[in-house]
C-alpha positions as CSV (number, residue, x, y, z in Angstrom):
1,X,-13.8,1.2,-21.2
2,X,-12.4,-2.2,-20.1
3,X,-9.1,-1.5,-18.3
4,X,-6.7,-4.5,-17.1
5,X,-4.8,-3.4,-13.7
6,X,-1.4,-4.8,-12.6
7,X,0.9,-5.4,-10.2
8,X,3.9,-7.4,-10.9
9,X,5.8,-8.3,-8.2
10,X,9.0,-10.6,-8.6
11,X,7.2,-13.7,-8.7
12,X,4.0,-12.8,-8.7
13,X,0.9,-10.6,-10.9
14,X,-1.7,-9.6,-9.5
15,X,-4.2,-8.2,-11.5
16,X,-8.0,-6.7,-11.7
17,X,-10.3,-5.9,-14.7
18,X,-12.7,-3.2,-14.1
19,X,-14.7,-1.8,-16.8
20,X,-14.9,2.3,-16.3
21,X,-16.4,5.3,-17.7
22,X,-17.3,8.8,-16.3
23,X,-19.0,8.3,-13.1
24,X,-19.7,4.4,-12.7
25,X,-17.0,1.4,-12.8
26,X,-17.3,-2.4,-12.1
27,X,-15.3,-5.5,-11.5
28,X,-15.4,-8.0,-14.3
29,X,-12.4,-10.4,-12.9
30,X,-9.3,-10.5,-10.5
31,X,-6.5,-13.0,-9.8
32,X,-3.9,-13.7,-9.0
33,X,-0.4,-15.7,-11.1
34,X,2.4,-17.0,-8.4
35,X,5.9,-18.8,-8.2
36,X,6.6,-17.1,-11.5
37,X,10.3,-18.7,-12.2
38,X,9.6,-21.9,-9.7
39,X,9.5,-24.7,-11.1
40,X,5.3,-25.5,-10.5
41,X,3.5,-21.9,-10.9
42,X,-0.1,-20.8,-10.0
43,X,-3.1,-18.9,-11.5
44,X,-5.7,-18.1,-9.5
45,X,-8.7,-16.7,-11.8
46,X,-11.9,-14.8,-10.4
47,X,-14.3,-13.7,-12.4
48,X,-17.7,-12.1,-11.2
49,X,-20.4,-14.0,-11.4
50,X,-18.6,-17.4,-12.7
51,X,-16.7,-20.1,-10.5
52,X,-13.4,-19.2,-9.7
53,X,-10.4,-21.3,-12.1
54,X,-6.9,-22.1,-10.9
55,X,-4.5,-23.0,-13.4
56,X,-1.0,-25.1,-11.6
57,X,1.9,-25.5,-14.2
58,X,5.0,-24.2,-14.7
59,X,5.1,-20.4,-15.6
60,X,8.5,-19.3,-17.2
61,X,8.6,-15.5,-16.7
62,X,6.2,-12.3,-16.5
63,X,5.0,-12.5,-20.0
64,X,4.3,-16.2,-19.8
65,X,1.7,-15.3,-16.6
66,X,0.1,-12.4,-18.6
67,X,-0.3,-14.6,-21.6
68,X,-1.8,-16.6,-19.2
69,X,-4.4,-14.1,-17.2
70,X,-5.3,-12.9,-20.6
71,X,-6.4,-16.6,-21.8
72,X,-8.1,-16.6,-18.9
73,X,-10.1,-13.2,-19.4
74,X,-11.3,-14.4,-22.9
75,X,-11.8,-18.2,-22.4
76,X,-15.4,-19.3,-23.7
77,X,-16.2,-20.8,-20.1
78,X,-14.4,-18.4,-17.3
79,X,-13.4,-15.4,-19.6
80,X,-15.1,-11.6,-19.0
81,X,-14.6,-10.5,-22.5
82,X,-15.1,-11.4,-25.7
83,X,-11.9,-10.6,-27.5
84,X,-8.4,-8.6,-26.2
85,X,-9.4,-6.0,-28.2
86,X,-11.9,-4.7,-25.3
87,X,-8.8,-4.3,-23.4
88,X,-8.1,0.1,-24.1
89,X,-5.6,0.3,-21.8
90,X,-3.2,-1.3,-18.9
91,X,-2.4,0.5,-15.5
92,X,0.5,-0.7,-13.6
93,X,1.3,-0.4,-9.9
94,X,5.1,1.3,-10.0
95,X,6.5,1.3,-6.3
96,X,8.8,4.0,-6.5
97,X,8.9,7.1,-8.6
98,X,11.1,9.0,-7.0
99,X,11.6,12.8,-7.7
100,X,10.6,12.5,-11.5
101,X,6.9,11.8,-10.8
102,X,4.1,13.9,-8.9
103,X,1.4,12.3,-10.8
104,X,0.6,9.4,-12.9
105,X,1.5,9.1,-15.9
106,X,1.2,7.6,-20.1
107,X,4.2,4.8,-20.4
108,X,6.7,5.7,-23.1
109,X,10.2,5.0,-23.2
110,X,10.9,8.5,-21.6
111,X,9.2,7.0,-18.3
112,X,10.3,3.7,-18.7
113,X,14.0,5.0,-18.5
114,X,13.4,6.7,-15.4
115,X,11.6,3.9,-13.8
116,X,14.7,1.8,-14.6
117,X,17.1,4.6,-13.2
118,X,15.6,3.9,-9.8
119,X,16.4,0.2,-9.7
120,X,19.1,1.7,-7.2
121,X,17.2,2.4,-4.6
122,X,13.7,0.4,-5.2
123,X,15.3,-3.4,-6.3
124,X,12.8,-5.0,-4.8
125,X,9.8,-3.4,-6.4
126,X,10.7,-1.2,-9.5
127,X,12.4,-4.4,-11.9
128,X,9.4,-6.1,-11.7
129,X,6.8,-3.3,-12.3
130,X,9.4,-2.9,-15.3
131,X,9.2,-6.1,-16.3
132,X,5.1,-5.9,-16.2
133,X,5.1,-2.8,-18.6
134,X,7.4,-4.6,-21.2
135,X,5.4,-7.9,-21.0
136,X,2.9,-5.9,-22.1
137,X,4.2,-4.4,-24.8
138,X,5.0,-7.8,-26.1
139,X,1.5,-9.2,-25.7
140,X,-0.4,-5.8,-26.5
141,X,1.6,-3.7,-28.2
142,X,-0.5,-1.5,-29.6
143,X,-2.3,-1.0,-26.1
144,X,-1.6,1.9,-24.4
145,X,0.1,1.9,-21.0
146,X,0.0,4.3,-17.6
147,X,2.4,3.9,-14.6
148,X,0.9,4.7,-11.2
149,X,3.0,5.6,-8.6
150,X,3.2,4.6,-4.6
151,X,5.4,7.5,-4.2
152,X,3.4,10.3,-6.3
153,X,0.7,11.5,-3.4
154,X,3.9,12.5,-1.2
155,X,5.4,14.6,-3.3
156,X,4.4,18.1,-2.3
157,X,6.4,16.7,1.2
158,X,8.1,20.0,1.6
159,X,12.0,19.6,2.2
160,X,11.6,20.3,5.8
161,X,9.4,16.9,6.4
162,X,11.5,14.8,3.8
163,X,15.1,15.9,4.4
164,X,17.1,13.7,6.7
165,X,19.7,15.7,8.9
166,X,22.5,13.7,7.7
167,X,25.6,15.3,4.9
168,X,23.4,17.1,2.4
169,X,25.9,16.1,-0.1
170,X,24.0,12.8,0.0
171,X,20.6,14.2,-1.6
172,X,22.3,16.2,-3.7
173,X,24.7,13.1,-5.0
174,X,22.1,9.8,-4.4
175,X,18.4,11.7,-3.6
176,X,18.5,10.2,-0.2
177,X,15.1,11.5,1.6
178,X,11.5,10.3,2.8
179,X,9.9,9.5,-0.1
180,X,6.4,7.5,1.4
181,X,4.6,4.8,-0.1
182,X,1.2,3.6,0.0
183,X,0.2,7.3,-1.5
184,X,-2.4,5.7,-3.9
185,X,-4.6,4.0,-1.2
186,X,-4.0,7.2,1.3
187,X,-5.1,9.2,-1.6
188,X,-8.7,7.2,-1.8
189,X,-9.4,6.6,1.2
190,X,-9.0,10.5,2.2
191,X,-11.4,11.3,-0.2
192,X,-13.5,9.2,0.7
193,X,-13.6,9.7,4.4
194,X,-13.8,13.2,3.6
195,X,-17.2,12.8,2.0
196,X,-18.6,10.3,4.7
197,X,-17.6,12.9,7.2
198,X,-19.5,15.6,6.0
199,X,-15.3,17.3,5.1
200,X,-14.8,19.2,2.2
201,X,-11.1,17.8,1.6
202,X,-9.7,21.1,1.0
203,X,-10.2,22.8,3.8
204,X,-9.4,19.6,6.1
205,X,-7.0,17.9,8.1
206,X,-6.7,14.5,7.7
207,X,-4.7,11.7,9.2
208,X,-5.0,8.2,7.5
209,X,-3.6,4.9,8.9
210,X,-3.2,2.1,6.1
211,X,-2.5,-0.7,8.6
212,X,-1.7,-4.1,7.0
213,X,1.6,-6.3,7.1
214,X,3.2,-3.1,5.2
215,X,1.6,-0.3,7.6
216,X,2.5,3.8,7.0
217,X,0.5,6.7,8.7
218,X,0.2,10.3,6.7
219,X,-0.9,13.5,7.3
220,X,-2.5,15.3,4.8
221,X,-3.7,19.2,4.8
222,X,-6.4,20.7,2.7
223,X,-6.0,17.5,0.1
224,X,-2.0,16.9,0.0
225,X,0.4,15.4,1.8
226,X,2.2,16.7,3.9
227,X,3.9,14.0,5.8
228,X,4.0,10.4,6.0
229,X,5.5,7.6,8.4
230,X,7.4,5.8,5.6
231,X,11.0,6.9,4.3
232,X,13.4,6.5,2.0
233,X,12.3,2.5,1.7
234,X,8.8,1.1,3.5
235,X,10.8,-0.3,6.6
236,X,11.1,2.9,8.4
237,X,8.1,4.4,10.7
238,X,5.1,2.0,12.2
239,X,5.9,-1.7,13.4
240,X,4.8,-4.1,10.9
241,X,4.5,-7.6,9.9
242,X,8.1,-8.4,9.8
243,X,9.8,-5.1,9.3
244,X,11.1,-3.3,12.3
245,X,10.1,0.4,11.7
246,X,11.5,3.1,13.5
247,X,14.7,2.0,15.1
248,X,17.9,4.0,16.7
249,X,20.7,3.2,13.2
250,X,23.5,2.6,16.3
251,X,21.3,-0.3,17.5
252,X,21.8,-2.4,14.1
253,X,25.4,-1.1,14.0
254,X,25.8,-3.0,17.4
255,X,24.2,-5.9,16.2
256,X,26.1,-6.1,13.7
257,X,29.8,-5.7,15.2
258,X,28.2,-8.6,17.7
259,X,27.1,-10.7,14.9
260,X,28.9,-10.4,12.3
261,X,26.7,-9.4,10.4
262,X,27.2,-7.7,6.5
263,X,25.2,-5.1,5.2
264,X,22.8,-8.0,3.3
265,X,22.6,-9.4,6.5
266,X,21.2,-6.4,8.8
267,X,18.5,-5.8,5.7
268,X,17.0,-9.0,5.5
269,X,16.9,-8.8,9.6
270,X,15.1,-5.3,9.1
271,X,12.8,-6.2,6.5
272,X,12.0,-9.6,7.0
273,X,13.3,-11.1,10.6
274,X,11.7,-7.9,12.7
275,X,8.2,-6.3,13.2
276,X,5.7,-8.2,15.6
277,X,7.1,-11.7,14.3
278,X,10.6,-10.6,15.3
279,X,8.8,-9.5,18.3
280,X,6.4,-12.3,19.2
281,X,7.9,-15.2,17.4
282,X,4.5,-15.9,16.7
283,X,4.0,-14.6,13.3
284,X,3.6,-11.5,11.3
285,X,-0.1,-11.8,10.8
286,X,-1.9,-9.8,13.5
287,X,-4.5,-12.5,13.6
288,X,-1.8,-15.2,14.8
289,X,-0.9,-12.5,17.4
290,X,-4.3,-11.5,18.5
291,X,-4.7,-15.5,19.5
292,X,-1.6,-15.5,21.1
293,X,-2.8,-12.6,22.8
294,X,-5.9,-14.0,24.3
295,X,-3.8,-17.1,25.2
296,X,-2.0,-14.9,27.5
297,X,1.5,-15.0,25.5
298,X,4.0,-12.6,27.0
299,X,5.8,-11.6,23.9
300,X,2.6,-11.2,21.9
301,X,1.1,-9.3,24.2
302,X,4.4,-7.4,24.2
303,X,4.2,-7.0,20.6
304,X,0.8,-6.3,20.2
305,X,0.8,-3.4,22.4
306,X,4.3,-1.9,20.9
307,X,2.1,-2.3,17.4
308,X,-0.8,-0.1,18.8
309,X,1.4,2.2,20.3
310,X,3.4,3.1,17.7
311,X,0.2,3.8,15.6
312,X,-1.3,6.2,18.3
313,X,1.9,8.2,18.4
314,X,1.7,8.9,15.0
315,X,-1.2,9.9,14.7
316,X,0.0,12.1,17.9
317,X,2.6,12.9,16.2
318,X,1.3,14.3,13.1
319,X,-2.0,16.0,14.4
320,X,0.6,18.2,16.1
321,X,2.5,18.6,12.7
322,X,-0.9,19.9,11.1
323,X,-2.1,22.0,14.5
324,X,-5.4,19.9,14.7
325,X,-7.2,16.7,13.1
326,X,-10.7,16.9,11.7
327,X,-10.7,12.9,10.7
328,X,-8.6,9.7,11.2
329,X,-9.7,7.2,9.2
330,X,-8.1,3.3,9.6
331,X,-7.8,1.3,6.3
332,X,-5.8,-1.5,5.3
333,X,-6.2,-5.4,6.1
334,X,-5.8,-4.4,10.0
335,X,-6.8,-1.3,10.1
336,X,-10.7,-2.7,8.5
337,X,-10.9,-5.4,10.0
338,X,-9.4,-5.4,13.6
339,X,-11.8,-3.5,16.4
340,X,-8.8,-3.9,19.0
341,X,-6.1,-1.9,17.0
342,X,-8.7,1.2,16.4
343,X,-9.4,0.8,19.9
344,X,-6.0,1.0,21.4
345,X,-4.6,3.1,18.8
346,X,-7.5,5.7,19.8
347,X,-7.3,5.0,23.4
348,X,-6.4,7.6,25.9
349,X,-6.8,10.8,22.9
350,X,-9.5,11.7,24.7
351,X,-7.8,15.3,25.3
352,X,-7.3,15.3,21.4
353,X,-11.8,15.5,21.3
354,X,-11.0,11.7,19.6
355,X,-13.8,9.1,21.2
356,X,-14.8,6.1,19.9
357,X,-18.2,4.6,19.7
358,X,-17.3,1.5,20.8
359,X,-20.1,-0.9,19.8
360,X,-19.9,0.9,16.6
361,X,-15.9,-0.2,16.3
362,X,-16.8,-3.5,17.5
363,X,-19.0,-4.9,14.6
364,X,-17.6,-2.7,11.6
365,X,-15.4,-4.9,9.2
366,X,-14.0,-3.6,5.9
367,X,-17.2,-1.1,5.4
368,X,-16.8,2.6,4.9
369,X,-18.4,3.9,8.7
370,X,-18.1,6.6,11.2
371,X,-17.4,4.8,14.4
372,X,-16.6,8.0,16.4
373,X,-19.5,8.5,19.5
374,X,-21.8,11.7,18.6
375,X,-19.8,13.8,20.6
376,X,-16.1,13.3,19.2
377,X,-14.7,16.3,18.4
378,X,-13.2,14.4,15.9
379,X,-14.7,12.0,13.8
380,X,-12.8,8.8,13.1
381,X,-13.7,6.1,10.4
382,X,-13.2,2.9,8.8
383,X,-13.0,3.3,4.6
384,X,-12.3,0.4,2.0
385,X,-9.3,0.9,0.3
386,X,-9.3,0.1,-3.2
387,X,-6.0,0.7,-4.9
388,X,-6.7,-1.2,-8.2
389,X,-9.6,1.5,-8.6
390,X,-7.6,4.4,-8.6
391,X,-4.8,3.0,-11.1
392,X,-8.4,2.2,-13.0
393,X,-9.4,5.7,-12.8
394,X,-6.2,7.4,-13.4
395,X,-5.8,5.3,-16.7
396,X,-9.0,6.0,-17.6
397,X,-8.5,9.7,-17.3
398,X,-5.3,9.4,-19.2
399,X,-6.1,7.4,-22.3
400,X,-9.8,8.1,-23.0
């Protein structure tokens, strides 16, 4: 069964096709469509096995670039299938679902109305997954559609983990809480560790640490969630690429008054000005800070080591929330591929029974390993994640 995967962002698609069935699934193509609006846009094809096509021409709106990926998917030269009618189904990325969704789910205009409803407090994110699903219903409208949600895995959060202590009345009037995101890759790669760790993931306590330019810790107990370093938008909790994370609210207030700075103002510093670019003034990709790092820059090494830190407390943090940790795994674009942070995330939780084999650490890259020493009371690992696969599977398991 030939599923498409998306995940439109404002100006962007990205988008896999993986053909699935009970038990087995594989990659036909991937790619990526940018500077959707702009006046010069992008398509970046992939297909397996063929030689990768870019397309550079202007690109209107969302349903021009899937017009476009699906030319792309049947073309007699770079195309994976014969026809659009191998396509049996679409599965979106949808960043927030807030308290209406604990699981994915079949599109219809039910869902589509809620997904709307929380433009409030996911613009960034929730218009353009919108705008994905009713491309599609343009382009393949008899093609049935499932919405897969960051925010889903995070929902049995009991109320004493996702509450805020400020005026109740503002839950109960705008559904202000922790709601957590990244709950589809902390989902896989749980399972996943489990099973290289020998775990069965319901009777298991669990911390993953997805550790990219977005970046979110969460605990999870016997299988569920049960708390997670994101909050009520992905700015709050770990240092990241350019967002500042945890920060004292009476800080930006300060800042503000000094500044004068307006509410649109403080979120674009928080969100995009902060994290170890704010930081360093290097850059927000930890690679940029790692070389600054070696060169012996004082504000990278500053950042770099407030980044680490901020990862080991959580993990701290929420092994003391469970009463114990059987498994930390690291996933995400840093968290695969970067030896130091697992290192100096790890380091000094020897009294937790965490060790790391360090050679081990040192050479794994991006490939599902233990790299805890024999003797670590708690085993640590590096898995994969693979976010497109789950939407796969879950719209697989929806539509068949």
């Amino acid at each position: 069964m030939v599923i498409l995967v998306l995940n439109c962002g404002s100006s962007s698609i990205k988008y896999q096709v993986i053909d699935i069935c009970d038990g087995s699934h594989s990659l036909l193509a991937k790619g990526l469509v940018e500077r959707i609006g702009l006046a010069e846009g992008d398509l970046t094809h992939k297909p397996v096995g063929k030689d990768v096509f870019h397309l550079h021409q202007p690109i209107a709106d969302h349903t021009t670039g899937i017009r476009l990926v699906l030319e792309a998917l049947t073309d007699a030269n770079h195309g994976v299938i014969a026809s659009l009618d191998e396509v049996k189904a679409v599965g979106h990325r949808v960043a927030h679902g807030g308290e209406f969704f604990a699981q994915s789910c079949v599109v219809d205009e039910d869902v589509k109305e809620k997904i709307r409803s929380l433009f409030d407090i996911a613009p960034l994110h929730n218009p353009a997954n919108l705008e994905g699903i009713l491309s599609i219903e343009k382009v393949l409208p008899e093609v049935k559609q499932v919405a897969v949600f960051d925010t889903s895995f995070h929902q049995t959060i009991s109320a004493e983990n996702y509450l805020y202590a400020l005026p109740y009345e503002y839950y109960e009037k705008y559904r202000v809480r922790r709601y957590g995101f990244h709950g589809t890759s902390h989902k896989f790669v749980a399972g996943v560790g489990a099973t290289l760790a020998g775990l069965d993931i319901n009777n298991s306590k669990i911390i993953t640490c997805h550790i990219g330019n977005g970046a979110s810790v969460t605990a999870i107990e016997n299988g569920k969630s049960v708390c997670t370093s994101m909050g009520f938008s992905p700015v709050d909790g770990l240092v990241m690429g350019t967002r500042c994370g945890d920060v004292d609210p009476s800080a930006l207030l300060f800042i503000a008054e000094k500044e004068g700075m307006n509410l649109a103002d403080i979120n674009t510093m928080i969100n995009k000005r902060s994290g170890v670019e704010g930081l360093s003034g290097v850059s927000s990709d930890m690679r940029d800070i790692d070389a600054a790092y070696e060169a012996g820059n004082p504000r990278a090494i500053v950042a770099r080591d407030i980044y680490y830190a901020r990862v080991k407390q959580y993990i701290g943090k929420y092994a003391a929330l469970m009463g114990g940790v059987d498994l930390v795994i690291f996933t995400g674009g840093v968290g695969e591929n970067s030896w130091e942070l697992r290192e100096g995330a790890t380091a000094g939780l020897e009294f937790m029974g965490i060790a790391l084999n360090e050679e081990v650490n040192r050479i794994t890259r991006g490939t599902d390993t233990i790299i805890s020493a024999d003797d670590s009371k708690v085993k640590v690992a590096v898995v994969a994640t693979n976010e497109e696969l789950v939407i796969a599977t879950d719209t697989y398991n929806l539509t068949k």
